[in-house]
DOBA-952494 format. One record per residue (C-alpha): residue number from 1; y, x, z. Coordinates in nm, 2 decimals. Example, Ala and Ser with C-alpha at 12.3 -4.5 7.8 and 13.67 -1.06 7.14 Angstrom:
+-----+--------+--------+--------+
! pos !     yy !     xx !     zz !
+-----+--------+--------+--------+
!   1 !  -0.45 !   1.23 !   0.78 !
!   2 !  -0.11 !   1.37 !   0.71 !
+-----+--------+--------+--------+
***
This chain:
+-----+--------+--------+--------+
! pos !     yy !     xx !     zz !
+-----+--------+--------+--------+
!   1 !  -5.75 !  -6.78 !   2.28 !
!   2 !  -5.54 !  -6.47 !   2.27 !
!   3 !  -5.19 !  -6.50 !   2.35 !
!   4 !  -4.84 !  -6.42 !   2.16 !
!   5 !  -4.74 !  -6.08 !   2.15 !
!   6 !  -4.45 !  -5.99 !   2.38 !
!   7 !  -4.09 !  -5.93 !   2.19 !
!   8 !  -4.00 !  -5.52 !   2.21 !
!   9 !  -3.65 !  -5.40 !   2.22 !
!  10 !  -3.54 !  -5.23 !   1.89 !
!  11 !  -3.58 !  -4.84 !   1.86 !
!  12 !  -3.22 !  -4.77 !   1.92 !
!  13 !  -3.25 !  -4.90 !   2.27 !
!  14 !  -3.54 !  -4.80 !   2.38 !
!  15 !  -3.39 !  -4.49 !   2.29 !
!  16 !  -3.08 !  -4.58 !   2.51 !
!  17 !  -3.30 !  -4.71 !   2.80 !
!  18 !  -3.48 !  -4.30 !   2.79 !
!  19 !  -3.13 !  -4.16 !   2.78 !
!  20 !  -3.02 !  -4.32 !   3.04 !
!  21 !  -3.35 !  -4.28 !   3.25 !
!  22 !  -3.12 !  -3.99 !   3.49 !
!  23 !  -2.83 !  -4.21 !   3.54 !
!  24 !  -3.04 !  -4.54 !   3.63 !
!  25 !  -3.26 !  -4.34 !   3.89 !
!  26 !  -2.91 !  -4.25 !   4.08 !
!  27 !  -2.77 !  -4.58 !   4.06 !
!  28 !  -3.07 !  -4.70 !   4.18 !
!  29 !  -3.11 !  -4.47 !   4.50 !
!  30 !  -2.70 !  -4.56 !   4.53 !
!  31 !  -2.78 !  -4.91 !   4.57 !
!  32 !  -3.07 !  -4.87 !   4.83 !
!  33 !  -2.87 !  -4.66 !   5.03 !
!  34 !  -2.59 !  -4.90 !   5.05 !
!  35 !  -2.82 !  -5.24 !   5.07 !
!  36 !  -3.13 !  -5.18 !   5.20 !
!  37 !  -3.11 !  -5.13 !   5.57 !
!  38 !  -3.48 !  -5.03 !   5.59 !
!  39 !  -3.43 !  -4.73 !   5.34 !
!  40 !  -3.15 !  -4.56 !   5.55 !
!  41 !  -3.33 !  -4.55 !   5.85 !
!  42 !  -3.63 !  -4.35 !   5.67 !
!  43 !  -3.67 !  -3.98 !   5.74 !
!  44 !  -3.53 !  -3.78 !   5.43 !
!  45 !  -3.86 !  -3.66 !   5.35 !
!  46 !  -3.96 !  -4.05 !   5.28 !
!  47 !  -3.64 !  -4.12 !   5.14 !
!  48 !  -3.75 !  -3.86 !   4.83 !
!  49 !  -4.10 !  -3.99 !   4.85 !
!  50 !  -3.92 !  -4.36 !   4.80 !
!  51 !  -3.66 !  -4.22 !   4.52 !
!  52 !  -4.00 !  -4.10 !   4.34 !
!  53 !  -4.12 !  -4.41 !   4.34 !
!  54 !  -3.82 !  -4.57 !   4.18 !
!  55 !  -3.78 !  -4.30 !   3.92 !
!  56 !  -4.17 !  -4.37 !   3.83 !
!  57 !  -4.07 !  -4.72 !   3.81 !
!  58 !  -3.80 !  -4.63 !   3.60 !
!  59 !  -4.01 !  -4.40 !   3.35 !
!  60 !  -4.32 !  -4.64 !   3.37 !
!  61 !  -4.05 !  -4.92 !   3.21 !
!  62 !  -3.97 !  -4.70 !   2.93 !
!  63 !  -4.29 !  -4.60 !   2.86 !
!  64 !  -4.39 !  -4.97 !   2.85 !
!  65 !  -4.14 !  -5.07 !   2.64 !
!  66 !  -4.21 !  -4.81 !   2.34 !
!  67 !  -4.59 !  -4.97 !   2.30 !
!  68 !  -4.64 !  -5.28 !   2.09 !
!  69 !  -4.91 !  -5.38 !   2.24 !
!  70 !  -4.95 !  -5.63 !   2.54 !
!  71 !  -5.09 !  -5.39 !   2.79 !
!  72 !  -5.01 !  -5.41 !   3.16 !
!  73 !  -4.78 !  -5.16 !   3.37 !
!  74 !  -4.97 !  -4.90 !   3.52 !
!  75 !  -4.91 !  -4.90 !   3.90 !
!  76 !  -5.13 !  -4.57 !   3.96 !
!  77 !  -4.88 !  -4.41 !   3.76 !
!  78 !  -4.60 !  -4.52 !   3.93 !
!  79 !  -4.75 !  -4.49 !   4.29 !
!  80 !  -4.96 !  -4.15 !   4.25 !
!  81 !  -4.71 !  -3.94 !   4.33 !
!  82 !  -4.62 !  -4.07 !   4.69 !
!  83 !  -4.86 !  -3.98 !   4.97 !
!  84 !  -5.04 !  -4.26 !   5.14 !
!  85 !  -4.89 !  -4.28 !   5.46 !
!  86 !  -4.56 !  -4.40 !   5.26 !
!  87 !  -4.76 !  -4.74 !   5.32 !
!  88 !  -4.74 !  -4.67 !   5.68 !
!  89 !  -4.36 !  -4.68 !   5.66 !
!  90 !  -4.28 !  -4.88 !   5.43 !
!  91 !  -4.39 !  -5.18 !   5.42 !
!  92 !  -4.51 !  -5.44 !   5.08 !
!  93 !  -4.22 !  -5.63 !   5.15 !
!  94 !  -3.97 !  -5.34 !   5.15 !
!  95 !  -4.19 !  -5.20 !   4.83 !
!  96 !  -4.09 !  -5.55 !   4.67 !
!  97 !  -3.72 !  -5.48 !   4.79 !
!  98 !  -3.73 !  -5.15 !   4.61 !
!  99 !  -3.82 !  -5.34 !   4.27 !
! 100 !  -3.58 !  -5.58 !   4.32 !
! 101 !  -3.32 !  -5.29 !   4.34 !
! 102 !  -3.46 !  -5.14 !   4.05 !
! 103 !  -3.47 !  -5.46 !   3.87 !
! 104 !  -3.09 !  -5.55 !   3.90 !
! 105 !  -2.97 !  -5.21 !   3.84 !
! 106 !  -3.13 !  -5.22 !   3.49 !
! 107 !  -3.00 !  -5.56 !   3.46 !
! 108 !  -2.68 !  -5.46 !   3.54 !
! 109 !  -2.67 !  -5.21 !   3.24 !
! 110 !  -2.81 !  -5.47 !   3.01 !
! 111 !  -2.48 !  -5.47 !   2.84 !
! 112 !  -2.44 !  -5.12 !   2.73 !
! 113 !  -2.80 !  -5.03 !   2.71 !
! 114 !  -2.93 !  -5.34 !   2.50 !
! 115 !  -2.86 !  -5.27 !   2.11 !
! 116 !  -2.68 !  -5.56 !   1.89 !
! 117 !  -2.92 !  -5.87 !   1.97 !
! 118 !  -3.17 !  -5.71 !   2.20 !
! 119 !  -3.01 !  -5.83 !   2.55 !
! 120 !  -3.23 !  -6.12 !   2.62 !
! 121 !  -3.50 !  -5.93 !   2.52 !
! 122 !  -3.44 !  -5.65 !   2.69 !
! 123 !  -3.37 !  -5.89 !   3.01 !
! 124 !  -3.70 !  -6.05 !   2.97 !
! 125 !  -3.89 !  -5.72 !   2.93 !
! 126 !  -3.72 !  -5.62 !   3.27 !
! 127 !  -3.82 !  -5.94 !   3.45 !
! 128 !  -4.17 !  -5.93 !   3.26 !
! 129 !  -4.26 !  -5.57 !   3.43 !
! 130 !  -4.09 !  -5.61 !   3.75 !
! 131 !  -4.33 !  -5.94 !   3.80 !
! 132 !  -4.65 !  -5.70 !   3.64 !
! 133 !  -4.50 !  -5.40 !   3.93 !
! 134 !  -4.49 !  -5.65 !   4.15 !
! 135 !  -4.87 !  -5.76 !   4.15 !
! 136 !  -4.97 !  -5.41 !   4.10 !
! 137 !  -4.75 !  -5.27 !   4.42 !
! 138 !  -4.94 !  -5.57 !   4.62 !
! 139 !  -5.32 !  -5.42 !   4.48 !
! 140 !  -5.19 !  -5.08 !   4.57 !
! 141 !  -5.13 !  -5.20 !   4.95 !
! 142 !  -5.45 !  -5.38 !   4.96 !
! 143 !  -5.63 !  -5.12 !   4.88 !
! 144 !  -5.46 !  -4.88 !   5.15 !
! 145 !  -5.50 !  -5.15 !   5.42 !
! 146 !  -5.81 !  -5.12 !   5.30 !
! 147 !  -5.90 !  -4.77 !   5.32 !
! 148 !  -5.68 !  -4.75 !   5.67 !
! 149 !  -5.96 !  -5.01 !   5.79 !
! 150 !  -6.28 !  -4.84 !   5.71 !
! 151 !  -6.10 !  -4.53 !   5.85 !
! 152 !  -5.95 !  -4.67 !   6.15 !
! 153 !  -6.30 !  -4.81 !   6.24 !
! 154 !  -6.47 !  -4.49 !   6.19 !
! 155 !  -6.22 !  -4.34 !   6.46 !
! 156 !  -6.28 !  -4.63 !   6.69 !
! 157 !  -6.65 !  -4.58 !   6.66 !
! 158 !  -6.62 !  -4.18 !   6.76 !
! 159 !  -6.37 !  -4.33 !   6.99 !
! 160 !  -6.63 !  -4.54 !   7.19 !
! 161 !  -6.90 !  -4.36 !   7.14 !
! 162 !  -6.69 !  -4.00 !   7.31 !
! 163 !  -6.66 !  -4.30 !   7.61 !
! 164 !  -6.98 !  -4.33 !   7.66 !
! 165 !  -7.06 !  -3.99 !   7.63 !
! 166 !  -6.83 !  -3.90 !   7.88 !
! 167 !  -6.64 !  -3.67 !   7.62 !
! 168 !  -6.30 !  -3.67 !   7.69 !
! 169 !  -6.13 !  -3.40 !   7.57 !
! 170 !  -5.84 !  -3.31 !   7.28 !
! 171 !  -5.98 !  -3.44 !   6.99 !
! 172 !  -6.09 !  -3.83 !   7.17 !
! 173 !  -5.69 !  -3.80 !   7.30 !
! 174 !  -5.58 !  -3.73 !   6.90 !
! 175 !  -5.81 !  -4.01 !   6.79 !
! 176 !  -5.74 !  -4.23 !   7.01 !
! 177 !  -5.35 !  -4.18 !   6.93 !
! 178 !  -5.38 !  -4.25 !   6.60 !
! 179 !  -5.55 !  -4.57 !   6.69 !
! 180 !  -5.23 !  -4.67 !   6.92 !
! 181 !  -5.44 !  -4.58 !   7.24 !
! 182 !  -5.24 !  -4.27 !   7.36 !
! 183 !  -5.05 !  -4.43 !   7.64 !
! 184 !  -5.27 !  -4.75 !   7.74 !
! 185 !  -5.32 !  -4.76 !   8.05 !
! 186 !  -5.56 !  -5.00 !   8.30 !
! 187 !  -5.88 !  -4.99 !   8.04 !
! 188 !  -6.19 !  -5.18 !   8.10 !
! 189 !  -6.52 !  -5.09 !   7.96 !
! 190 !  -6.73 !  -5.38 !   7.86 !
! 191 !  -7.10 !  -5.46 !   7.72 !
! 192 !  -7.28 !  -5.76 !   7.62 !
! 193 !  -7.54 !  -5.85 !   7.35 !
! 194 !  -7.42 !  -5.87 !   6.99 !
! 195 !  -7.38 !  -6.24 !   6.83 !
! 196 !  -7.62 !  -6.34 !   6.54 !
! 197 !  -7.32 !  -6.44 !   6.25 !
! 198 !  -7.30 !  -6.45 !   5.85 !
! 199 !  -7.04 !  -6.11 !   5.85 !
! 200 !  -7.28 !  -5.91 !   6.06 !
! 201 !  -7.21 !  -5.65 !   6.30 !
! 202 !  -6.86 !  -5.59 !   6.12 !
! 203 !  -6.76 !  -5.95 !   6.15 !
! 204 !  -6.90 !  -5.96 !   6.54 !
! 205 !  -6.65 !  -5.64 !   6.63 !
! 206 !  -6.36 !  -5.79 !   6.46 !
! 207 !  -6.39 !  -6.14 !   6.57 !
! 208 !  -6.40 !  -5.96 !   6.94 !
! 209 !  -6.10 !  -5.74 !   6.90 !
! 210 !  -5.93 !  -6.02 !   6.71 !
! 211 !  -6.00 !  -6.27 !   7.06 !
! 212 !  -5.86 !  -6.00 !   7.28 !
! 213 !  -5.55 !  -5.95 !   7.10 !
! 214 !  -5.48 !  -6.28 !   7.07 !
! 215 !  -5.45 !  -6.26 !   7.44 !
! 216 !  -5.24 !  -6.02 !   7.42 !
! 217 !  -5.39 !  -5.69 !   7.50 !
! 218 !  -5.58 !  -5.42 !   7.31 !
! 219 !  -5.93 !  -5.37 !   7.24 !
! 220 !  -6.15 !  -5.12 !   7.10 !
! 221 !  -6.51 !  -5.24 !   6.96 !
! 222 !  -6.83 !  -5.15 !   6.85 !
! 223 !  -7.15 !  -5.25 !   6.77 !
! 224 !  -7.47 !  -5.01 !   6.92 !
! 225 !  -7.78 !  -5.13 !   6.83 !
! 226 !  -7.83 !  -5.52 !   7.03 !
! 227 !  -7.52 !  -5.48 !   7.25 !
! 228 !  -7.16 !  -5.55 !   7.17 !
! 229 !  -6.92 !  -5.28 !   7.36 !
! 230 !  -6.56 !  -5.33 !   7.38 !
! 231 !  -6.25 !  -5.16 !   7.57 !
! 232 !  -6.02 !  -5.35 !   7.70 !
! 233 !  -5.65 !  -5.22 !   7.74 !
! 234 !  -5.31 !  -5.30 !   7.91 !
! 235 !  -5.48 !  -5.59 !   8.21 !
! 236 !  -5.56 !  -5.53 !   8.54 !
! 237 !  -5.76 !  -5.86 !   8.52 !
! 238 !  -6.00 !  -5.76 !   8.26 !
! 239 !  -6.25 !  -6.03 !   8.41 !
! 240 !  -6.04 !  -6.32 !   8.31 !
! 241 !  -5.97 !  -6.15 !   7.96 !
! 242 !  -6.33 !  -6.12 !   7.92 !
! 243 !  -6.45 !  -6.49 !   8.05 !
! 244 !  -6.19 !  -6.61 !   7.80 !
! 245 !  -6.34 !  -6.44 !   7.50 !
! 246 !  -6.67 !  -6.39 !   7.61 !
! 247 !  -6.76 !  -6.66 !   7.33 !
! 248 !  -6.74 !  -6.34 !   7.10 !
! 249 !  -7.05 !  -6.19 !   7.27 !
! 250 !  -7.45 !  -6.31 !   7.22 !
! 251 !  -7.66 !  -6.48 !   7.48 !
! 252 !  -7.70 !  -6.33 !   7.80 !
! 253 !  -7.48 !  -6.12 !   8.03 !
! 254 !  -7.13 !  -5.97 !   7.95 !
! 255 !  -7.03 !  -5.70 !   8.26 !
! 256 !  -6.71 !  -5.61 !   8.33 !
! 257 !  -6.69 !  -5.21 !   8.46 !
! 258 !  -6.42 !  -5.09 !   8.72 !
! 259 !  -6.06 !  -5.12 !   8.57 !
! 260 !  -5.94 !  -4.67 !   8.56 !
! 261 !  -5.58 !  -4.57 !   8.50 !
! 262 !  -5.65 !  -4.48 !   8.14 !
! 263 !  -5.93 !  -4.42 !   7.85 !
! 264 !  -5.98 !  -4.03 !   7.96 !
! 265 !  -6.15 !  -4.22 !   8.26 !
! 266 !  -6.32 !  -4.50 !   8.09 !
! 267 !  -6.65 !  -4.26 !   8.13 !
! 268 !  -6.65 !  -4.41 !   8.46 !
! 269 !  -6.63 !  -4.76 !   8.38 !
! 270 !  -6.84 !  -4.72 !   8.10 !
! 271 !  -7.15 !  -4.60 !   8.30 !
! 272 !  -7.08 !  -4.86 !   8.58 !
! 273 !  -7.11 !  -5.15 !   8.30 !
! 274 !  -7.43 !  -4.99 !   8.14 !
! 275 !  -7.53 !  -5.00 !   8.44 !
! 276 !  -7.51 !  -5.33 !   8.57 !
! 277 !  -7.60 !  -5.44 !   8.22 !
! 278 !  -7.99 !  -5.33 !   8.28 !
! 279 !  -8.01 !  -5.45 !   8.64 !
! 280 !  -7.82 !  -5.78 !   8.59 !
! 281 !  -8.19 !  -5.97 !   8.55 !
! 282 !  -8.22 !  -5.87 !   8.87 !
! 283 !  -7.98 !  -6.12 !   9.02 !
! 284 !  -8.07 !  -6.49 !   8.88 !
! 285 !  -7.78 !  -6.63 !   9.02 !
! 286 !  -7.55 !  -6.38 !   8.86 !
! 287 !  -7.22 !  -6.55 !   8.62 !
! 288 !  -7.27 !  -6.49 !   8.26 !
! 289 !  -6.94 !  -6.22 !   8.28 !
! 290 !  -7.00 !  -6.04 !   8.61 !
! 291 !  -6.84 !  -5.73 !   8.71 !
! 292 !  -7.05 !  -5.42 !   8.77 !
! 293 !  -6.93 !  -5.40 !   9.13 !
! 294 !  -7.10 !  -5.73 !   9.19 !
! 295 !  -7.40 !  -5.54 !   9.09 !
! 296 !  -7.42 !  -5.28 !   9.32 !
! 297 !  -7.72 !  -5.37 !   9.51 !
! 298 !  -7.92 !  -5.43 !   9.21 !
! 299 !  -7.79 !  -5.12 !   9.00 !
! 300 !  -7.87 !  -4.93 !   9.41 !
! 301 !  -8.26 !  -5.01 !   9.36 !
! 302 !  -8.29 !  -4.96 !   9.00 !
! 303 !  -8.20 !  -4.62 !   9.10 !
! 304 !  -7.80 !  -4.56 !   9.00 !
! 305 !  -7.71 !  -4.32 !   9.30 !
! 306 !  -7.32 !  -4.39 !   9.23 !
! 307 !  -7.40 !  -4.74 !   9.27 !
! 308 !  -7.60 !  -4.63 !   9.62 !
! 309 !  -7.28 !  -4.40 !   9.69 !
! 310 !  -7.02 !  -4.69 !   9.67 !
! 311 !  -7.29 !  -4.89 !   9.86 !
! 312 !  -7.23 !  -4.68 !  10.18 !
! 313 !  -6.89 !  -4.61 !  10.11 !
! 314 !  -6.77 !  -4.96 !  10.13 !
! 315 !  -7.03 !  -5.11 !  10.34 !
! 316 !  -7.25 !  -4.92 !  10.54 !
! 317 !  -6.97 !  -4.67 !  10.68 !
! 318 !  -6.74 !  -4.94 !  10.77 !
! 319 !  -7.02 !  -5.11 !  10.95 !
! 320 !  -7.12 !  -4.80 !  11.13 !
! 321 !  -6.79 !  -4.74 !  11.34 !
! 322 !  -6.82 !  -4.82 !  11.69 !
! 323 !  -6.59 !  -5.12 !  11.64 !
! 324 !  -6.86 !  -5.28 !  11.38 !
! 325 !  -7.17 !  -5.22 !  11.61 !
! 326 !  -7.26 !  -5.58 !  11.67 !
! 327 !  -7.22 !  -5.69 !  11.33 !
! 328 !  -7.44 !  -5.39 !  11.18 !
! 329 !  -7.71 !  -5.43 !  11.46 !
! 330 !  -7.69 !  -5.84 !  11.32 !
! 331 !  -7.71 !  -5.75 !  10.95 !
! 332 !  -8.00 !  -5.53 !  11.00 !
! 333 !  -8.14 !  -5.81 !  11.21 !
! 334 !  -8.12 !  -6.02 !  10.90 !
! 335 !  -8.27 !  -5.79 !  10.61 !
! 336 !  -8.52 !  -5.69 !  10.83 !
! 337 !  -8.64 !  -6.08 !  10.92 !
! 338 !  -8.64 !  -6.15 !  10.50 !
! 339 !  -8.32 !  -6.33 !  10.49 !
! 340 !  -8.36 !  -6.54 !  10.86 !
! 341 !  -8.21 !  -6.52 !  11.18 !
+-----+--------+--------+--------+
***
């Protein structure tokens, strides 16, 4: 069923509409300067990236209104000459305010643009392509959220993986800014086997990160091969964070690596948790989420020598000061005798 065509203006103001192209583009930045709160607080390099939006708006209408034809407004047009990361600062509802602004100054100038008969018409053809813009602006933002996504989990993954390679130098520090991750600090390294779900590895990452920050803190995640790895950010009680969302990950054990100041040192927590990971099985009574540290004599025989150093750090030294005699002389009573006194 095809539809009605749309009533056009008459020649003579269209014409007056394209004459007055230079005078609506002013009012218009006029009137987002003194209503739009948002707008003044831009830099004046996005200011100009904003008022070239508008004026495409503005040009996009009169182009629009010349054809007979019932096509749609062209948002590329209207969009392509503003960089991408205008969608960083201003947001779809403030692109919608912008419209609106747009919108009223035209209809504002009805009046002396509009030939004899044509100001409804005009009117309607101003409310008909603000609604079209409207649509168009939201595909335009959907598509950047979009693209920001598959990019923003590319950096995670180089992210991650420069963690567990123990890489942390300039470029992990600019990625990990642009992610939001240049000042976190207290970051926990954590594995566990990935999920079986309908969405995949994707929807097993984003379900994680998704849990996490519903707690409130930040998370970084990846899928490597069977194991689910996240970072954990901004807690000193990663454990709890994890036990609560440890849902997220497959069957088997999640570890928990050491808590570090801050994700140039997750290397270290990073290897602790791999670590424990593969030498969990060893302990049948272990938790489901278990921290590496809780590990340490298993990780010790399956031959992790920082695992072995930390054992005689914290336990064998201490026990080997003259005020600990009897107790060592007791505990080596024990091993030795299988477990019996």
């Amino acid at each position: 069923m095809s539809h009605p065509p749309r009533p056009t203006p008459s020649r003579e103001t269209t014409r007056a509409v394209e004459r007055g192209a230079g005078e609506l583009s002013t009012l218009a930045a006029q009137r987002m300067e003194e209503n739009l709160g948002w707008y003044r607080r831009l830099s004046a390099e996005e200011r100009s990236q904003v008022g070239l939006v508008a004026q495409a708006g503005i040009s996009q209408f009169i182009s629009w209104l010349r054809h007979d034809e019932d096509h749609a407004p062209s948002a590329i047009s209207i969009f392509a000459n503003a960089p991408q990361e205008l969608t960083r600062s201003v947001s779809l509802r403030q692109t919608l305010d912008l419209v609106r602004t747009v919108v009223d100054v035209v209809e504002s100038r009805v009046e002396s643009l509009a030939g004899r008969g044509d100001e409804q018409v005009l009117r309607e053809s101003v409310l008909r392509f603000s609604r079209e813009i409207a649509f168009a602006a939201a595909e335009v933002y959907a598509g950047a959220a979009e693209a920001r996504g598959a990019w923003d989990a590319r950096l995670e993954a180089l992210v991650v993986d420069a963690v567990l390679r123990g890489e942390a130098d300039d470029s992990m520090q600019s990625r990990a800014t642009a992610l939001g991750w240049g000042d976190v600090a207290h970051v926990t390294f954590v594995v566990g086997s990935t999920p079986v779900t309908d969405g995949g590895p994707a929807a097993a990452v984003d379900t994680l990160r998704r849990a996490v920050q519903h707690h409130g803190f930040e998370a970084l995640a990846i899928v490597q091969r069977s194991r689910l790895i996240a970072i954990i950010g901004g807690t000193e009680e990663a454990t709890s964070v994890v036990t609560r969302v440890a849902d997220c990950f497959g069957s088997g054990h999640v570890v928990v690596g050491p808590t570090v100041p801050h994700l140039f040192a997750a290397g270290r927590s990073a290897r602790a948790a791999l670590s424990g990971l593969s030498a969990a099985a060893a302990w049948p009574g272990a938790p489901r989420v278990v921290e590496a540290d809780a590990l340490l004599p298993e990780r010790a025989l399956a031959g992790d020598q920082p695992a072995r150093r930390l054992l005689i750090d914290r336990i064998h030294r201490p026990l080997g000061r003259s005020t600990q005699t009897p107790l060592l002389e007791t505990a080596t009573a024990y091993l030795e005798s299988g477990g019996a006194l």
